[in-house]
Backbone as CSV, one residue per row, in Angstrom:
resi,resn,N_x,N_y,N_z,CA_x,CA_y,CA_z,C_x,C_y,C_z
1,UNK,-26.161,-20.142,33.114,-27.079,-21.166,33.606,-28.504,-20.682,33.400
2,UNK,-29.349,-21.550,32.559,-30.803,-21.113,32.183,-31.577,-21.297,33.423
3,UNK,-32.715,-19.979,33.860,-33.741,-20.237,34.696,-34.686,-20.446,34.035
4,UNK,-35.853,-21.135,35.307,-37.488,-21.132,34.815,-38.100,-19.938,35.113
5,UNK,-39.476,-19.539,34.854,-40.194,-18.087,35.044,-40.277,-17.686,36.765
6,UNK,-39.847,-18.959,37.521,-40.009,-18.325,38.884,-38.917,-17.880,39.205
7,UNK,-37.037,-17.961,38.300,-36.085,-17.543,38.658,-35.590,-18.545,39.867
8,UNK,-36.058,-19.675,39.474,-35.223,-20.873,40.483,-34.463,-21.726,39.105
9,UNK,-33.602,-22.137,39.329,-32.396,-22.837,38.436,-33.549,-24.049,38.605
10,UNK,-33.343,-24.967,37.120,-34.401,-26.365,37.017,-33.223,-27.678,37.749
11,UNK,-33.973,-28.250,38.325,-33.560,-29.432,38.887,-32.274,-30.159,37.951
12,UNK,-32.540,-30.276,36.976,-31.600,-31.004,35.800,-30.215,-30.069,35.829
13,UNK,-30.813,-28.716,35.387,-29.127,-28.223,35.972,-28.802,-28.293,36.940
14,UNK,-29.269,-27.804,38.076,-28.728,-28.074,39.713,-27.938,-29.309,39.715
15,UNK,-27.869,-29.861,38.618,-27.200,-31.954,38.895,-26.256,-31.428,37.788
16,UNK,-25.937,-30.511,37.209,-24.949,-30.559,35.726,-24.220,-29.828,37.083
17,UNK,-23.149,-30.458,37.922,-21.988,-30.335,38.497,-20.530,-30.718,38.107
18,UNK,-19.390,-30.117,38.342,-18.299,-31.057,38.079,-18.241,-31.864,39.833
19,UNK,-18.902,-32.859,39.631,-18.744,-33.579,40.692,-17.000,-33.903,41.286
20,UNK,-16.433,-34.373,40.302,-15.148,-34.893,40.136,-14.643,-33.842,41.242
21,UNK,-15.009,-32.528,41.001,-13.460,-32.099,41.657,-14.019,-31.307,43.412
22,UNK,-15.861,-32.325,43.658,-15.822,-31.784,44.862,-15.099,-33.102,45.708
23,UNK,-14.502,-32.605,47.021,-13.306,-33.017,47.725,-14.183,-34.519,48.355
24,UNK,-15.581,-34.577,49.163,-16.573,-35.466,48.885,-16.418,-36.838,48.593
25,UNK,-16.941,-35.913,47.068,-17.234,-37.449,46.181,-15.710,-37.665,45.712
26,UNK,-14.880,-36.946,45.477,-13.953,-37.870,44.760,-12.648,-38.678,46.276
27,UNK,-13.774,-38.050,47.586,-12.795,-39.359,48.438,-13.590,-40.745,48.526
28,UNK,-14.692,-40.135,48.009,-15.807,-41.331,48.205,-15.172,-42.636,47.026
29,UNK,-15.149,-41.934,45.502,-14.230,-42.358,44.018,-13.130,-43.015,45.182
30,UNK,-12.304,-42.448,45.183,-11.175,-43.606,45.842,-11.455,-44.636,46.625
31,UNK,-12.664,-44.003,47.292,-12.727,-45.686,48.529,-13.246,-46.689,47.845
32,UNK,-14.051,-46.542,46.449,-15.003,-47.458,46.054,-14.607,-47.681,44.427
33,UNK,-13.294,-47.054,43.956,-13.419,-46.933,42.437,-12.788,-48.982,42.423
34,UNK,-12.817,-49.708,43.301,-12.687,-51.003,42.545,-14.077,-51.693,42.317
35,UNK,-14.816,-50.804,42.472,-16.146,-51.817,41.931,-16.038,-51.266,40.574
36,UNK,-17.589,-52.477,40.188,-17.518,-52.831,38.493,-18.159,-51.433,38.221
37,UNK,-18.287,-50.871,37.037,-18.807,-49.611,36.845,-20.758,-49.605,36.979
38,UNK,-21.025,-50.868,36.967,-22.607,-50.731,36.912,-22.594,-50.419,38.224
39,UNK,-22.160,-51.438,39.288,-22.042,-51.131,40.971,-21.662,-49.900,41.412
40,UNK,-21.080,-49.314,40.679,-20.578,-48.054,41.529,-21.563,-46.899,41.350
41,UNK,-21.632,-47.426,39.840,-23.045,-46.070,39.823,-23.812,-46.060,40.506
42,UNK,-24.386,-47.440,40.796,-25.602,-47.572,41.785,-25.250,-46.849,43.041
43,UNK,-24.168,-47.575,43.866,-23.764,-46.903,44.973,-23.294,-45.671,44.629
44,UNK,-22.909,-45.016,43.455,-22.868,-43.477,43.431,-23.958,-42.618,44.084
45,UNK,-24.979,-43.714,43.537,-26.653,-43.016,43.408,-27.345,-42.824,44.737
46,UNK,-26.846,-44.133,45.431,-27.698,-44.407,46.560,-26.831,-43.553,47.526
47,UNK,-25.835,-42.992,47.417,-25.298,-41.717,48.420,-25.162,-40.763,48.183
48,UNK,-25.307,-40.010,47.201,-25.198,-38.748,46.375,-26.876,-38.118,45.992
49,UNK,-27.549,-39.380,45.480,-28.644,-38.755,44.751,-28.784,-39.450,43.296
50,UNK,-27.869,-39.303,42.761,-28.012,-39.157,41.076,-26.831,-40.392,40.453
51,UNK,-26.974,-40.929,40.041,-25.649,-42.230,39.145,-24.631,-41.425,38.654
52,UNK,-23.704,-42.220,38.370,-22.346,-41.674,37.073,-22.975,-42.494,35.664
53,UNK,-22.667,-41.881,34.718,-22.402,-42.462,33.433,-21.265,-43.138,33.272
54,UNK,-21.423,-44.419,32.410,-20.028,-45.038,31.792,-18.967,-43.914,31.764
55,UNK,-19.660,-43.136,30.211,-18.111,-42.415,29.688,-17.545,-41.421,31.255
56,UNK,-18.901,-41.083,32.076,-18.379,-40.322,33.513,-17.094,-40.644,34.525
57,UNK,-17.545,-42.015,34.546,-16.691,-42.913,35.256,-15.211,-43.931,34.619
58,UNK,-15.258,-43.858,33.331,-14.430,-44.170,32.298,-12.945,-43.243,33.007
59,UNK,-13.688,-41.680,32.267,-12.638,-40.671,32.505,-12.110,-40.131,33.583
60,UNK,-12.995,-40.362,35.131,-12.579,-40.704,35.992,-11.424,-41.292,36.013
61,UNK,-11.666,-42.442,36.021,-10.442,-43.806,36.531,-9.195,-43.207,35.357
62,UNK,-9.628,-42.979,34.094,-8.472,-42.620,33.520,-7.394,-41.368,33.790
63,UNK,-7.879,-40.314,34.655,-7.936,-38.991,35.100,-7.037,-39.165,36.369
64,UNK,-7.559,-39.920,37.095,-7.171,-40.554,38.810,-6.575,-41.958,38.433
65,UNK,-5.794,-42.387,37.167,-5.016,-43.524,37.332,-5.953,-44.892,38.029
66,UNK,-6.671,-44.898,37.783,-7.235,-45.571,38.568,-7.954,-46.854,37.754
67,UNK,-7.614,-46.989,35.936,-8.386,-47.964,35.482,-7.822,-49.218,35.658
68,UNK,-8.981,-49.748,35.446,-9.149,-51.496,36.110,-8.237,-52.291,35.034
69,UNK,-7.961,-52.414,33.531,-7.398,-53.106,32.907,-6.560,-51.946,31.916
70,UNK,-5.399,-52.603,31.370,-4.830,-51.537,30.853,-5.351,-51.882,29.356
71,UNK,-5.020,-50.586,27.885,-5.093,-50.747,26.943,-4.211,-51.309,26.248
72,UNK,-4.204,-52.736,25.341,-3.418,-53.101,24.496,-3.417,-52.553,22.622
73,UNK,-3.802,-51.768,22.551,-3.880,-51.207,21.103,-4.947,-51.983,20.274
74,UNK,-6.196,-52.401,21.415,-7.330,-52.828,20.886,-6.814,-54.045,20.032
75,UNK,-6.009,-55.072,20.313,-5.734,-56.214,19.756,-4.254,-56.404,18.767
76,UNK,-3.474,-54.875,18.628,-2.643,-54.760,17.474,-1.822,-55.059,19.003
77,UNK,-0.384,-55.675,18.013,0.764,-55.659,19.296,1.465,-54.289,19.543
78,UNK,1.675,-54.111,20.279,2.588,-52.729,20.731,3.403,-52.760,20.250
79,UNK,4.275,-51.077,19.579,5.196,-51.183,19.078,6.200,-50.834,20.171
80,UNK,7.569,-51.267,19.357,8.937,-51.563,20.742,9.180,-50.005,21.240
81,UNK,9.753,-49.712,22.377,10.372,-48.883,22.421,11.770,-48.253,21.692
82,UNK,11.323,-46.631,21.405,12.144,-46.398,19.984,11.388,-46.430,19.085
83,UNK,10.713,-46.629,18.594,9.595,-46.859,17.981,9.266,-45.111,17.350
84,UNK,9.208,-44.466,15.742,9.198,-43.036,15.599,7.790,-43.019,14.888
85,UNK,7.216,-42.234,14.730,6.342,-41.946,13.339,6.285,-40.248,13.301
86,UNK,5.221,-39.844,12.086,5.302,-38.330,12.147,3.668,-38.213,12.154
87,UNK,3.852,-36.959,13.715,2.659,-36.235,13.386,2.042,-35.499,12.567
88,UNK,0.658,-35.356,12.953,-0.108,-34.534,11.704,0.211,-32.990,11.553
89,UNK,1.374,-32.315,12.745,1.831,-31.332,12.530,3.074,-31.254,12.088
90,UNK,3.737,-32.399,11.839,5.061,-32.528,11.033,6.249,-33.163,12.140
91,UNK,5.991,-32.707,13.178,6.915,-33.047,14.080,6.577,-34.743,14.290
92,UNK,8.193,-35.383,14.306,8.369,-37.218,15.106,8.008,-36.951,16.556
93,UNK,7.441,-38.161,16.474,7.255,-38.648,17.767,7.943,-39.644,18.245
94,UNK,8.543,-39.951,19.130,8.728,-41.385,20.123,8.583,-41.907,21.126
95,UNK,8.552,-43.207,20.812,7.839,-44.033,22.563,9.004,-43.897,22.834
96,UNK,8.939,-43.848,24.458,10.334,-43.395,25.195,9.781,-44.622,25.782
97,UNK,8.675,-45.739,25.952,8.492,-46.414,27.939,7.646,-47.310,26.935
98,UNK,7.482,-48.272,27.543,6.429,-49.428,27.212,4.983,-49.358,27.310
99,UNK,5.046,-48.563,29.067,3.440,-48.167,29.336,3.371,-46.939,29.643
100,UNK,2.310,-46.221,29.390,2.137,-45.039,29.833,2.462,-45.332,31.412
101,UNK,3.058,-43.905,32.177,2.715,-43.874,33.810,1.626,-43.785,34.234
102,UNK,0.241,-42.611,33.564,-0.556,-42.555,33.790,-1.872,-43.310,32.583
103,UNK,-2.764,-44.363,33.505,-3.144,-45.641,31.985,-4.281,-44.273,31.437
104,UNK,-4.496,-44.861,30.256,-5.308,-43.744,29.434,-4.890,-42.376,28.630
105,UNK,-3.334,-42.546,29.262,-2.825,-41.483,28.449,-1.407,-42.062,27.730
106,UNK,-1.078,-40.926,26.598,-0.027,-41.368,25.668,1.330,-40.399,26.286
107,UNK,1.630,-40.614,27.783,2.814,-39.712,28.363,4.195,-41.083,27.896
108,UNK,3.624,-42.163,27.580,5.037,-42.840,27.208,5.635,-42.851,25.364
109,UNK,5.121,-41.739,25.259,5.277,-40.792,23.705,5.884,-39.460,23.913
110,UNK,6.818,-39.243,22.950,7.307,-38.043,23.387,7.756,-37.138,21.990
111,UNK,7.948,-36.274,21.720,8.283,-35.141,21.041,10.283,-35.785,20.201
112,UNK,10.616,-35.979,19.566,11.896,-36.467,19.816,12.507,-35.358,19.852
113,UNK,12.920,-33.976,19.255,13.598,-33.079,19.302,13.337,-32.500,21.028
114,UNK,12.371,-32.718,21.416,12.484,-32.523,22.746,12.699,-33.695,23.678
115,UNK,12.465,-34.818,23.333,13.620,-36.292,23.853,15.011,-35.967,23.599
116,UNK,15.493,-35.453,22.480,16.974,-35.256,22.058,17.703,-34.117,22.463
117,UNK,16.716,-33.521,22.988,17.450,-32.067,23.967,17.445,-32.380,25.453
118,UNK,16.650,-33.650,26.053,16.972,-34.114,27.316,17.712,-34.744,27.475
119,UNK,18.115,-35.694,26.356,19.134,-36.395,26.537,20.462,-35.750,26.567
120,UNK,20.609,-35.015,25.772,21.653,-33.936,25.703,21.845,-33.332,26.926
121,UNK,20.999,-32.524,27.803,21.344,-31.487,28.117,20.669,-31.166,30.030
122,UNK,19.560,-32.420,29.875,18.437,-32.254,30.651,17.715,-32.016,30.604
123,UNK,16.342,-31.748,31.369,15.213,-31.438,31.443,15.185,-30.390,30.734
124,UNK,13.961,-29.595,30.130,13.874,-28.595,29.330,13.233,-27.748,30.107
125,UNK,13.818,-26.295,30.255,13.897,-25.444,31.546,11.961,-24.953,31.575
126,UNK,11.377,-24.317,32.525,10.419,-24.756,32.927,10.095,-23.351,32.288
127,UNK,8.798,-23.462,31.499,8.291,-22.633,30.785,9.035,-22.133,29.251
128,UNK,9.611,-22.861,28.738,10.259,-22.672,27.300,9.972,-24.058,26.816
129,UNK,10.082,-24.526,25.515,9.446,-24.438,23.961,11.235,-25.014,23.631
130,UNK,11.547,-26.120,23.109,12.783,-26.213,22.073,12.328,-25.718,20.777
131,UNK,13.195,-25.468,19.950,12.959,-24.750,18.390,14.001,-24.914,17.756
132,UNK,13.772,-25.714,16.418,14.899,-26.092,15.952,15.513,-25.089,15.150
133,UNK,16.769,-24.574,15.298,17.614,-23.443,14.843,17.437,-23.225,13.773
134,UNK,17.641,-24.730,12.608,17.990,-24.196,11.444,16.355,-24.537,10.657
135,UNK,15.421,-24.498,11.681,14.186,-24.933,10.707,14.124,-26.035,10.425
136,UNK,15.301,-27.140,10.125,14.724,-28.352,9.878,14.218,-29.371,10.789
137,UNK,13.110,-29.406,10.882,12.139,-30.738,11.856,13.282,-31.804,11.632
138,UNK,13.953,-32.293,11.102,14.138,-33.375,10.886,15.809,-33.523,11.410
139,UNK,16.266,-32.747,11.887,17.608,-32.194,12.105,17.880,-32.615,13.845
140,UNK,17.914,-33.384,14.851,18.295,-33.932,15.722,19.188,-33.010,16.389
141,UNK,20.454,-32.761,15.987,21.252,-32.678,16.606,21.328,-31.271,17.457
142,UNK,21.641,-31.891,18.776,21.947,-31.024,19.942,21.866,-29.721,19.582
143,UNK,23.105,-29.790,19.132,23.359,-28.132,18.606,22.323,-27.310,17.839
144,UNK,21.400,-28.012,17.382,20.483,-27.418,16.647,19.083,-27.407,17.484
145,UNK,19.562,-27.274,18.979,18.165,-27.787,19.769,18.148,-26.548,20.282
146,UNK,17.375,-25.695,20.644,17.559,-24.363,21.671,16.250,-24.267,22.120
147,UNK,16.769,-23.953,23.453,15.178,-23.577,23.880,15.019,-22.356,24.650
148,UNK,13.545,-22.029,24.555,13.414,-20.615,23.720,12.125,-20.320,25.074
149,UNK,11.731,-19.291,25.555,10.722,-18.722,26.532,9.798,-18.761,25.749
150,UNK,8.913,-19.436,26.444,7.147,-19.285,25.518,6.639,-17.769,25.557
151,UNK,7.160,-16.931,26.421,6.486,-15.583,26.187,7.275,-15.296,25.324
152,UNK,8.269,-15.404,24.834,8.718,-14.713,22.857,8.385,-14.978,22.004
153,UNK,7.798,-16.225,22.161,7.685,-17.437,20.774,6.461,-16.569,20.378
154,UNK,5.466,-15.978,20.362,4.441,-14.842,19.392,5.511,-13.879,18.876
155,UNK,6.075,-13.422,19.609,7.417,-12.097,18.989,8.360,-12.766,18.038
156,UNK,8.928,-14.115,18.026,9.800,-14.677,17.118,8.953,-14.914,16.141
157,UNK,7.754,-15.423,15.956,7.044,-15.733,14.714,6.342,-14.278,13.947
158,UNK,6.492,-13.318,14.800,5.975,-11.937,13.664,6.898,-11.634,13.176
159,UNK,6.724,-12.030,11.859,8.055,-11.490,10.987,8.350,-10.077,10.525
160,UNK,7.145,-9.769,10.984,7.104,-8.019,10.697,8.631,-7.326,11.628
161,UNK,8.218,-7.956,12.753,9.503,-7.250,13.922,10.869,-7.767,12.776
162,UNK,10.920,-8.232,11.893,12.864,-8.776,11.071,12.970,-9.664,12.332
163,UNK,12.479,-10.544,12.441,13.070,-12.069,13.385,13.402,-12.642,12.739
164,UNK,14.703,-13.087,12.095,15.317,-13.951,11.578,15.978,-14.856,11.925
165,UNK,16.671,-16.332,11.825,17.618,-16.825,12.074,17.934,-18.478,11.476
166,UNK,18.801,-19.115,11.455,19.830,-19.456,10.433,20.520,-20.601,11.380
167,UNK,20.378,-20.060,12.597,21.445,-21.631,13.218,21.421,-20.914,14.877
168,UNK,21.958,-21.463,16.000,21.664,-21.322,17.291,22.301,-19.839,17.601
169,UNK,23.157,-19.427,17.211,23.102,-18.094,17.272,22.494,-17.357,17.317
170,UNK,22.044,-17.090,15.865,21.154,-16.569,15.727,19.586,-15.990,16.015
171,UNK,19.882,-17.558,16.107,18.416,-17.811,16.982,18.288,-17.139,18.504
172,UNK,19.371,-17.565,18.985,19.610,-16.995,21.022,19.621,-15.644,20.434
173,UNK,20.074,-15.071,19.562,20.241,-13.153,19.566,18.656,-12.744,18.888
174,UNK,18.308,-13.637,18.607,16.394,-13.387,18.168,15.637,-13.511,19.514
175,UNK,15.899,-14.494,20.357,15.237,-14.555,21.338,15.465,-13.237,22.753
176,UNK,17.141,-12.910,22.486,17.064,-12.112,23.361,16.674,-10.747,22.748
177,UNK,16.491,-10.511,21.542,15.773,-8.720,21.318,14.126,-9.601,21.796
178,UNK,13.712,-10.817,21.406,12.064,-10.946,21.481,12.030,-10.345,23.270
179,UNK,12.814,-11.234,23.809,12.454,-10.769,25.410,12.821,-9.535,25.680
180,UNK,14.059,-8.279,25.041,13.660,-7.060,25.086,12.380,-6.871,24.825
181,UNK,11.696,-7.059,23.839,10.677,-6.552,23.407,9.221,-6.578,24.144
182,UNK,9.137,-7.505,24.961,8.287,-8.172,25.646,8.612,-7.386,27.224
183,UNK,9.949,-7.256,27.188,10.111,-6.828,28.807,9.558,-5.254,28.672
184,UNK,10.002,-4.587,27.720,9.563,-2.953,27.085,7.571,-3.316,27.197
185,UNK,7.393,-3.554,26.507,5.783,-4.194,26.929,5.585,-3.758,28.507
186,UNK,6.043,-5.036,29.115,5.622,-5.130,30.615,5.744,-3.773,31.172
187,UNK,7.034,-3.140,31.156,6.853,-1.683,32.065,5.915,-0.351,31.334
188,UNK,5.840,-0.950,30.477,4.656,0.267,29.235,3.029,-0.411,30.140
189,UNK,2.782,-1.387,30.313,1.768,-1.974,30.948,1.425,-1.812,32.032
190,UNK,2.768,-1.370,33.016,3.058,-1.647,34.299,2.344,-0.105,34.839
191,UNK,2.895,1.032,33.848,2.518,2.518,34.360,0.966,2.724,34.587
192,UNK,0.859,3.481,35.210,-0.336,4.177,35.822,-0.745,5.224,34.570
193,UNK,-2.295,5.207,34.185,-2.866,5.464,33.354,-4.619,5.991,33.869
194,UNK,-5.027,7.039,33.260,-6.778,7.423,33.245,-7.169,6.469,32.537
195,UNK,-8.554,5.816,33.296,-9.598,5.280,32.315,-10.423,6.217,31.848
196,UNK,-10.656,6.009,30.201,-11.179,7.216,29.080,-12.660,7.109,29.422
197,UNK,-13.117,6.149,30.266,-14.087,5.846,30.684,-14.841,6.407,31.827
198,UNK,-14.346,6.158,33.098,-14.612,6.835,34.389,-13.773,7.695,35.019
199,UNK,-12.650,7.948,34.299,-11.524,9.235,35.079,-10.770,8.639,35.485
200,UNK,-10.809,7.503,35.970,-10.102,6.970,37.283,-8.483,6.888,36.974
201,UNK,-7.619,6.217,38.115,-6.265,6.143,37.761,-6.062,4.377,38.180
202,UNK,-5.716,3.947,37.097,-5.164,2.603,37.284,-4.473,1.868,36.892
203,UNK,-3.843,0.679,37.269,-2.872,0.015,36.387,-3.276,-1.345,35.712
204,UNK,-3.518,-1.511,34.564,-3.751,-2.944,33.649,-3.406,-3.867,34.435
205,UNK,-4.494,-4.804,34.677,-4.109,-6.384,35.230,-4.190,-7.216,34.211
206,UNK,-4.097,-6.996,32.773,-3.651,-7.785,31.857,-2.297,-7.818,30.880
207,UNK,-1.516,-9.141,31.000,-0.594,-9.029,29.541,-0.811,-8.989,28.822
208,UNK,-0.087,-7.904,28.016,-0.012,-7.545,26.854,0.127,-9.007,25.996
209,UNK,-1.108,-9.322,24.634,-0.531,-10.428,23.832,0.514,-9.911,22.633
210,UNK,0.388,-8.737,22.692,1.666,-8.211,21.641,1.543,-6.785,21.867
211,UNK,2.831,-6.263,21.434,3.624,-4.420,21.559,2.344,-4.386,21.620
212,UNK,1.526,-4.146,20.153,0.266,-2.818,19.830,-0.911,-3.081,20.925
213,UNK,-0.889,-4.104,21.483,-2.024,-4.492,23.178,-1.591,-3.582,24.057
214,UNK,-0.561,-3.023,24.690,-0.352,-2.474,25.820,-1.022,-0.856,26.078
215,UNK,-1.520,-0.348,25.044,-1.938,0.656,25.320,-4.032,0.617,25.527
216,UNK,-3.985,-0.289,27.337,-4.669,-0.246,27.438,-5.633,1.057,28.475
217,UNK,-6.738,1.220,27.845,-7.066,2.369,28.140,-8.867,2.532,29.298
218,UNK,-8.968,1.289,29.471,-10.225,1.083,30.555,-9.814,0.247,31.676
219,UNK,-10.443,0.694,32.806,-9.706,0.203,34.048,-10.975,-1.254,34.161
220,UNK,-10.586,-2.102,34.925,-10.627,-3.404,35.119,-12.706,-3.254,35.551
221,UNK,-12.979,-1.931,36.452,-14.195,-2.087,36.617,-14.927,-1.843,35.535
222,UNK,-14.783,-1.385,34.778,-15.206,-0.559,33.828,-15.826,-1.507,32.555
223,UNK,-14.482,-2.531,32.616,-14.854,-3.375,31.848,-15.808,-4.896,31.999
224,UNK,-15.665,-5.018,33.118,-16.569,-5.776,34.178,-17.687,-5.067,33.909
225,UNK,-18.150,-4.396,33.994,-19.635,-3.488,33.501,-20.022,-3.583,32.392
226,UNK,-18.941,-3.679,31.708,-19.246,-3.812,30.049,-19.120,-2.384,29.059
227,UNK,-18.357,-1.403,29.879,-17.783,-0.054,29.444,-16.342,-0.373,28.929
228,UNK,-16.620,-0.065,27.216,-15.398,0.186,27.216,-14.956,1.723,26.019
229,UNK,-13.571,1.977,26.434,-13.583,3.479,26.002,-13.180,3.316,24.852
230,UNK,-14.163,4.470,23.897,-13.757,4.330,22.167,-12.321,5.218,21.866
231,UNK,-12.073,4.380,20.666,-11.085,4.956,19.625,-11.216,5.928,19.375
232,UNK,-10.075,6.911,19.754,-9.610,8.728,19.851,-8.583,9.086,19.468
233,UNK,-8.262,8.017,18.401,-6.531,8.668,17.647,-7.480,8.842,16.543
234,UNK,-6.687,8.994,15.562,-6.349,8.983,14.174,-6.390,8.626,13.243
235,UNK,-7.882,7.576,12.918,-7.869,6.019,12.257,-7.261,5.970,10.688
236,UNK,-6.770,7.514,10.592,-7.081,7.628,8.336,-8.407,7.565,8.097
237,UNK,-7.963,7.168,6.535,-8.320,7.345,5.575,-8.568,5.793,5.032
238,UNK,-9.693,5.271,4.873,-9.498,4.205,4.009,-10.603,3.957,2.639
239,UNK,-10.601,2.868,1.674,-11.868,2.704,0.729,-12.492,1.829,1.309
240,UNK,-14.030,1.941,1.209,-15.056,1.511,1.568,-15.078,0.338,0.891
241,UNK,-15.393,-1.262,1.435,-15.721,-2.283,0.495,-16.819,-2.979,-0.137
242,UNK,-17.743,-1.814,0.606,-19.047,-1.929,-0.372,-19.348,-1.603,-1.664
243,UNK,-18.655,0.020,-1.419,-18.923,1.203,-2.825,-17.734,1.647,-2.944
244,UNK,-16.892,1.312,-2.552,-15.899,1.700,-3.388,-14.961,3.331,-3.316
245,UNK,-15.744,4.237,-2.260,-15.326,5.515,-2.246,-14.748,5.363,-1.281
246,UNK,-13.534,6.455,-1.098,-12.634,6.721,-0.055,-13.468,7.298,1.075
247,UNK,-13.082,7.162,2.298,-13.606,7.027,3.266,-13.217,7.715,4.836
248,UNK,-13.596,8.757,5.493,-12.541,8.832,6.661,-13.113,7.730,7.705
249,UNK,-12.272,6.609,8.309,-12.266,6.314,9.372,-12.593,6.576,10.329
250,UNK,-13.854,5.909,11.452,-13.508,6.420,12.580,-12.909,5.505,13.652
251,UNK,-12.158,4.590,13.246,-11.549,3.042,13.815,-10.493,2.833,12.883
252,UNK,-9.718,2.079,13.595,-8.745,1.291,12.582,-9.610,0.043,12.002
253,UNK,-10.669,-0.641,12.364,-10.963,-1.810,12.087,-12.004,-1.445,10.892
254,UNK,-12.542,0.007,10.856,-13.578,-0.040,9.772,-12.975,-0.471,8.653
255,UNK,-14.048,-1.444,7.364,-14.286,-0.848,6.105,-15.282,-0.647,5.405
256,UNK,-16.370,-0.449,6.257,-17.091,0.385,4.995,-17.442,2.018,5.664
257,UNK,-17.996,2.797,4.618,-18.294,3.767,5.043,-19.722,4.264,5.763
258,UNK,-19.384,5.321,6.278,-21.150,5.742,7.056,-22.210,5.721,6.784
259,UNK,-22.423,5.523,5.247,-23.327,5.349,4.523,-23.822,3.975,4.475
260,UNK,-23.068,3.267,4.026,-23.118,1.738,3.952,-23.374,1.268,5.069
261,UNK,-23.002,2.094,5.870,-23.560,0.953,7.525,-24.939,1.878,7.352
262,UNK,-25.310,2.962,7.719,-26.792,3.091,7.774,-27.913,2.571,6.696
263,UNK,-27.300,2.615,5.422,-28.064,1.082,4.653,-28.045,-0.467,5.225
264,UNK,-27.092,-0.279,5.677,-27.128,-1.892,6.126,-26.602,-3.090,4.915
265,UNK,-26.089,-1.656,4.199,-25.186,-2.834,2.920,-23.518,-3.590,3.300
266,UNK,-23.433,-4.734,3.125,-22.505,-5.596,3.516,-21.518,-6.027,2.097
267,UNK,-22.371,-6.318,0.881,-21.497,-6.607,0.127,-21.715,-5.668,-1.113
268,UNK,-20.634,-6.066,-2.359,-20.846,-4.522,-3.249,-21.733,-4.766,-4.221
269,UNK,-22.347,-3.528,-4.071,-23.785,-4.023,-5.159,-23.378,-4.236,-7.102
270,UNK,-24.217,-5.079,-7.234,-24.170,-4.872,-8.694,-24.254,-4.236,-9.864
271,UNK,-24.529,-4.249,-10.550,-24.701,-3.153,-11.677,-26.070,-3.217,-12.148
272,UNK,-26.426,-2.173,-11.881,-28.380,-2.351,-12.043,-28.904,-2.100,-10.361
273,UNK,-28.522,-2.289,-9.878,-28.730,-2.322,-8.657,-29.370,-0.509,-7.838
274,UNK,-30.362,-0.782,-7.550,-31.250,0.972,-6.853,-30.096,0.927,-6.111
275,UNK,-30.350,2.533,-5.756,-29.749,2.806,-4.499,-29.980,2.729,-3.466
């Protein structure tokens, strides 16, 4: 949040609030959201201080169920229920309902491989992802529906770990080494460790986003300060991509060499080019 030179916040921000989610105004929004939107702003104004905007009050009512007329597809007729097409990520979609439950949103649209695993089987267990076994998007059937823990689904897609699979088998014996792999994580995370930083002894309050994350090595204050402890393994050997000479590392992330950073050279020079 920007100050002025006296170190008082400017009036204009002091008003950039999420109004919406003080307890307030949005009992005030319920008692009054059937007026027309010019009226309400006014009376927003005349008890608060400051108006709503259209698009403010738009997303409101759409947010809190609360809009005044529903959308008809801007004049096109609605298509029936059942109704498929394909998204721009490859996966069908289908209307499962006529109207959305909530107006302003598209919840009466649904995923079909994940429509076709409820119908099958039930609800899709709370915090997992269906994935179709054999890879094909286009493949429906039950048996080819599995669903899978969102904390593996980064471990099933690194193909480096050999995650393979071919059909629901396969797939369930991929998912259960991913959640070995992930559970090995957690207690590697879980141990008590020095920060390389202040001495201290502590334990990571963050998950690991993959294996090579867990070896974290600054404790939580440390980094809140903006301390954090450098790289003390082993980085190699690599070539520089400025000039071209082999290089010792002092990071895994370098590539250029010590030289090239105290020039301040970034890309590789030409031919003719001073030194």
């Amino acid at each position: 949040m920007s100050r002025n030179a006296s170190g008082e916040v400017p009036e204009r921000v002091a008003k950039a609030v999420r109004w919406s989610r003080e307890p307030e105004k949005q009992a005030w929004m319920e008692a009054h959201c059937g007026l027309g939107n010019v009226e309400l702003s006014r009376a927003f104004e005349a008890e608060f201080g400051f108006p709503l905007s259209r698009p403010q009050i738009t997303l409101w009512r759409q947010t809190n169920g609360r809009c005044l007329r529903e959308s008809h597809g801007g004049g096109r007729s609605a298509r029936p229920v059942g109704s498929e097409y394909v998204g721009k990520d490859g996966y069908v979609m289908r209307k499962v309902a006529e109207r959305p439950s909530v107006p302003g949103s598209k919840d009466n649209w649904a995923l079909k491989h994940v429509w076709a695993y409820e119908e099958a089987r039930g609800p899709v267990p709370e915090g997992c992802n269906v994935f179709f076994a054999d890879g094909n998007r286009r493949n429906f059937d039950p048996e080819n529906l599995v669903a899978v823990p969102k904390r593996v689904v980064a471990v099933l897609n690194n193909r480096a770990l050999g995650c393979e699979w071919h059909d629901a088998d396969s797939l369930e014996a991929c998912a259960a080494h991913a959640m070995l792999e992930v559970g090995i994580a957690d207690v590697e995370l879980s141990a008590p460790r020095r920060c390389r930083v202040c001495g201290c002894e502590f334990v990571p309050d963050e998950q690991p986003k993959s294996r090579r994350n867990t070896n974290v090595s600054t404790c939580r204050a440390c980094l809140d300060a903006g301390r954090r402890a450098r790289y003390s393994g082993d980085a190699g050997t690599g070539v520089c991509r400025v000039c071209g000479r082999p290089f010792r590392k002092s990071s895994p992330k370098n590539v250029r060499c010590s030289d090239c950073i105290a020039a301040k050279r970034w890309k590789p020079r030409s031919e003719g080019d001073d030194d």
